[in-house]
C-alpha positions as CSV (number, residue, x, y, z in Angstrom):
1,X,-10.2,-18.4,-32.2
2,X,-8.6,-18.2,-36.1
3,X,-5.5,-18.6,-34.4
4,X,-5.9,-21.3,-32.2
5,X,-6.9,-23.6,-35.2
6,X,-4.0,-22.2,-36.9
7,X,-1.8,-23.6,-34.0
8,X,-3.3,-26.8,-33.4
9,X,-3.3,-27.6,-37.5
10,X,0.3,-28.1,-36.9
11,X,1.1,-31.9,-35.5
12,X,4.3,-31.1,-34.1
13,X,2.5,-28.3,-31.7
14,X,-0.1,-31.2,-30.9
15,X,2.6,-33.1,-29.7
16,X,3.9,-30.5,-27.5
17,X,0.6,-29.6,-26.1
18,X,0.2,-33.6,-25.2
19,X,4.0,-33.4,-23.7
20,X,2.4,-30.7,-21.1
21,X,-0.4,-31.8,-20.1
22,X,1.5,-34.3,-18.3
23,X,3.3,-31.6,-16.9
24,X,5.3,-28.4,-17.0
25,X,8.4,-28.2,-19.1
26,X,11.6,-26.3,-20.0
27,X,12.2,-25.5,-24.0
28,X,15.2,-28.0,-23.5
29,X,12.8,-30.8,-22.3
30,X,10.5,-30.2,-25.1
31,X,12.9,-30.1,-27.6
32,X,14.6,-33.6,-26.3
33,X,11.7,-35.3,-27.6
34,X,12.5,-34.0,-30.9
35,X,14.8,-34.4,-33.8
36,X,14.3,-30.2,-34.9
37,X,16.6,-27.4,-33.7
38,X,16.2,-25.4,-30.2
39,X,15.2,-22.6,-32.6
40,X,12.1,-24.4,-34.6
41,X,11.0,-25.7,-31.4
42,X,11.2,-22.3,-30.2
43,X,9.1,-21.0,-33.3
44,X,6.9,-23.8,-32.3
45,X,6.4,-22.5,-28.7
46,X,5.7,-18.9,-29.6
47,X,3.2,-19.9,-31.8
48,X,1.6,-22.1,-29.2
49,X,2.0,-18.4,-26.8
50,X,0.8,-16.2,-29.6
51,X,-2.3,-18.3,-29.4
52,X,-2.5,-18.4,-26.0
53,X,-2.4,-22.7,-25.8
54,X,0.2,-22.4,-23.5
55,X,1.9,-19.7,-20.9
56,X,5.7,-19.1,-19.8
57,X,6.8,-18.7,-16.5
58,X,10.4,-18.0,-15.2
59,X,11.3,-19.8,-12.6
60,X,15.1,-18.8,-11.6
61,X,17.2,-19.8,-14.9
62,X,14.7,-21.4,-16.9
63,X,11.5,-20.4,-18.8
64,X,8.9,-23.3,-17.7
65,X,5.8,-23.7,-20.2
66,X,2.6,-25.1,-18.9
67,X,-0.6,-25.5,-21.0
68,X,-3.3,-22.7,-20.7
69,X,-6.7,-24.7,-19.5
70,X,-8.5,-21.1,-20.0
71,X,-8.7,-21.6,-23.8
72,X,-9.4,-25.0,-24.0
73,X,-12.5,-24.3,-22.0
74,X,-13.2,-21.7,-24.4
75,X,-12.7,-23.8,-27.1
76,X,-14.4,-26.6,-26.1
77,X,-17.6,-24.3,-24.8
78,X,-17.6,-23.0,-28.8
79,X,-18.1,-26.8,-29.8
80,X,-20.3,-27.6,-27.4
81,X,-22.4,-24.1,-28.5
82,X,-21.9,-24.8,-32.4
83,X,-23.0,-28.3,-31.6
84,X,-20.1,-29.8,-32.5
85,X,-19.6,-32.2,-28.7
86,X,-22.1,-32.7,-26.4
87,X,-25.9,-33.3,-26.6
88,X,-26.5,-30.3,-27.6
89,X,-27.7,-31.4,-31.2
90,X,-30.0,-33.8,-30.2
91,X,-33.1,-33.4,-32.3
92,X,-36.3,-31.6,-30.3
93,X,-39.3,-33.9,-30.0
């Protein structure tokens, strides 16, 4: 979970995240909305895979990445346990 926090800290990888959850994307229509090089946005994007926030998929010439809903669950099930979202810390009467 360490590195999921680690990935999200960064508001740049935020951004991207919000960019696909409208939607898949190539690296080149990431990096459009960007003023960074191919390569940071790259760095940006293995990060995000490293922490498994997003997955790649080859579809003929292109890499398309696509936001991985798995960990999200799992992350927002850990707030939810921890307390955090939810009514689960509602006092006990």
């Amino acid at each position: 979970m360490g590195d999921v926090f680690k990935a999200l800290a960064d508001p740049t990888r935020r951004r991207i995240l919000e960019l696909l959850a409208q939607g898949d994307l190539t690296a080149g229509e990431i990096a459009a909305h960007f003023e960074m090089t191919k390569p940071s946005v790259s760095h940006h994007l293995n990060i995000l895979k490293s922490a498994e926030l997003i997955t790649d998929e080859r579809r003929g010439q292109n890499i398309v990445y696509s936001v991985n809903l798995t960990v999200f669950q799992e992350l927002m099930k850990w707030f939810y346990d921890c307390g955090l979202v939810g009514g689960h810390n509602d006092e006990k009467e």
